[in-house]
C-alpha positions in Angstrom: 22.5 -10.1 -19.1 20.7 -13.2 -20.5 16.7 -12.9 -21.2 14.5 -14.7 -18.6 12.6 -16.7 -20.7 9.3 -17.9 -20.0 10.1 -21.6 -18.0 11.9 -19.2 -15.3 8.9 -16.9 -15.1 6.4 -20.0 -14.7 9.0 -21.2 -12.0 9.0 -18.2 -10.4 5.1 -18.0 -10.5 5.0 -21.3 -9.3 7.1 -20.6 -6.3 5.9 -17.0 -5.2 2.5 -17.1 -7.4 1.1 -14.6 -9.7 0.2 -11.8 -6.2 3.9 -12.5 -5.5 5.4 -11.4 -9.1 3.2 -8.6 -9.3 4.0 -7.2 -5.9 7.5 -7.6 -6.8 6.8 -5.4 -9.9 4.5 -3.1 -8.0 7.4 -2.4 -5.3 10.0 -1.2 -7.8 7.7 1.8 -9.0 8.7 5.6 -7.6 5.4 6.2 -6.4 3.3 5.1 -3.6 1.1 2.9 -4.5 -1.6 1.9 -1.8 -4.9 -0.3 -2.0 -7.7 0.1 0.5 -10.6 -2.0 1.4 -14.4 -0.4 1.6 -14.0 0.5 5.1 -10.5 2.5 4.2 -8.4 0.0 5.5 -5.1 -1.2 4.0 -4.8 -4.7 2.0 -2.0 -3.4 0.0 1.1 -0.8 0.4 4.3 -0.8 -1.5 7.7 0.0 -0.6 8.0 3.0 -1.8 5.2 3.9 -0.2 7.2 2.7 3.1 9.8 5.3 1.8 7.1 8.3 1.4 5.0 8.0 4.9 7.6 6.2 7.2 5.3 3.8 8.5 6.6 -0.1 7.1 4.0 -2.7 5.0 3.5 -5.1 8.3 2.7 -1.6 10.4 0.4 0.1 8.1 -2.0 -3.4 6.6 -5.4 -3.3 8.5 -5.0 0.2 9.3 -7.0 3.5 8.6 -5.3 5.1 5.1 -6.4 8.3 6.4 -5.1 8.1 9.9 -1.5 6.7 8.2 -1.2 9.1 5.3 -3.1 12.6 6.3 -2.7 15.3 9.0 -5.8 15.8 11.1 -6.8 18.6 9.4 -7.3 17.1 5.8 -9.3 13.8 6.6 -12.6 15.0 6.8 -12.5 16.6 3.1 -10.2 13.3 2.0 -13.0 10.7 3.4 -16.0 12.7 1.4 -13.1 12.6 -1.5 -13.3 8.8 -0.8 -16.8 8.0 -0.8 -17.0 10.1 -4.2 -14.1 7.3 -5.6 -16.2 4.6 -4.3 -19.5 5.9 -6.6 -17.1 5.6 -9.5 -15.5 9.3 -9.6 -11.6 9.6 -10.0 -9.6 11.9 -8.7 -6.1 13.5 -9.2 -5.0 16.8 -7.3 -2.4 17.9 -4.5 -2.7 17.4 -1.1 -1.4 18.2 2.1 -0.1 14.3 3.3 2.3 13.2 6.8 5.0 11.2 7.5 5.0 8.9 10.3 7.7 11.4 11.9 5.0 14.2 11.6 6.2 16.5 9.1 3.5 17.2 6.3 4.4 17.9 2.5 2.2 18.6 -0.3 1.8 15.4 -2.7 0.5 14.5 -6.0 -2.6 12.1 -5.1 -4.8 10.2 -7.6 -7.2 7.8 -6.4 -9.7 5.4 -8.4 -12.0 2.6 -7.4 -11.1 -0.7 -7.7 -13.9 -3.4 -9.0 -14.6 -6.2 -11.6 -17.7 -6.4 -13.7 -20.1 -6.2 -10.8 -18.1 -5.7 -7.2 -16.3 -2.8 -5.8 -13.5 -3.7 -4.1 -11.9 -0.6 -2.5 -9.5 2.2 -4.2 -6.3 2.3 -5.1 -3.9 5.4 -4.2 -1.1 6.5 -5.8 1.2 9.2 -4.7 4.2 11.1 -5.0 6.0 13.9 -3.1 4.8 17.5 -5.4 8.5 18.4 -4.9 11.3 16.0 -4.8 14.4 17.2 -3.1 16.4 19.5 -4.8 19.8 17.3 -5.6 22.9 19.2 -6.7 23.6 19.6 -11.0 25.8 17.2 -12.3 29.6 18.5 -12.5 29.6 20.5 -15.4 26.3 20.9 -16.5 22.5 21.2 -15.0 19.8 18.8 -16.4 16.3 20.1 -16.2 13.8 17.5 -15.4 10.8 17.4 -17.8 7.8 19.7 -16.9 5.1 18.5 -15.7 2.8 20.4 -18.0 4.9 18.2 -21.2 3.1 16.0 -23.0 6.2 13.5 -22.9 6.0 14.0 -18.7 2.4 13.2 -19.0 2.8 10.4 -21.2 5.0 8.7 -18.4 3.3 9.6 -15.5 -0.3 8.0 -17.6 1.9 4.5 -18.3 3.2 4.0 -14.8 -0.5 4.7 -13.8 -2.1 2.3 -16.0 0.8 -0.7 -15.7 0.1 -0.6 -12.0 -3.5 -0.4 -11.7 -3.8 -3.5 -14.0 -1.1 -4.8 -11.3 -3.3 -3.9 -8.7 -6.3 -5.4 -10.1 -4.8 -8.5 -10.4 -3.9 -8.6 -7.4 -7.2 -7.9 -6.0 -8.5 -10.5 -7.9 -6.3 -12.9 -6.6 -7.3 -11.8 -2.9 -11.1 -11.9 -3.7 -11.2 -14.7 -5.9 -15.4 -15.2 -7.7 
């Protein structure tokens, strides 16, 4: 497969813009990724994040995160978790989340703030099912999937983070231009 080179890329940037490249790479990540104005509410949701909570981009934008993603239960404790990210404190743990359908499932959550030099924007969300599926060994063989615990595992999970936030952030910026 020929290279893109860089006259393609400027066409393409051209044509869709730079928000339109970088939510193209933002929707071929595994993980949920989903940006949120002060007030909670949706600017930016990915397709796998479509895949994860059942409800599509066009449904869930200008909605309530909490009321799209949480059971009943967990978004009081979530929303004091919020205003904590919006003060500048990260955070990364499991929680109990809900499909559209109504089934809940513990997943792998890690929210930041998202700002430049001197305005806070919202957060940004990632997420990820704690458990996927179970799928049946290859024929002949199992393959263990790295531990989570693994430095390599972390390593990963830290570069996906880190190429999508700055995704993300461009993005915002792009929105909230000044």
């Amino acid at each position: 497969m020929p290279a893109i080179g860089p006259m393609k890329i400027n066409a393409v940037r051209a044509e869709r813009g730079q928000a339109g490249i970088e939510a193209s790479i933002v929707d071929v990540i595994q993980e949920a990724v989903i940006v949120t104005d002060l007030e909670g509410r949706v600017i930016f949701w990915n397709s796998f994040a479509e895949t994860l909570y059942g409800w599509r981009r066009a449904e869930a934008l200008g909605r309530d995160v909490l009321d799209l993603i949480l059971p009943a239960t967990s978004r009081e404790k979530v929303s004091e978790l919020m205003r904590g990210v919006l003060l500048g404190e990260s955070w990364a743990g499991t929680l109990i989340l809900q499909h559209r359908d109504g089934h809940e499932f513990a997943g792998q959550v890690s929210d930041a703030r998202v700002r430049d030099d001197r305005t806070t924007f919202g957060i940004i969300c990632f997420s990820v099912a704690a458990q996927p599926e179970a799928r049946p060994p290859p024929v002949g063989g199992s393959v263990e999937p790295p531990s989570e615990n693994s430095l390599s595992w972390q390593l990963v999970v830290l570069t996906l983070a880190m190429a999508t936030l700055a995704t993300a952030l461009s993005l915002i910026r792009l929105l909230h231009p000044g």
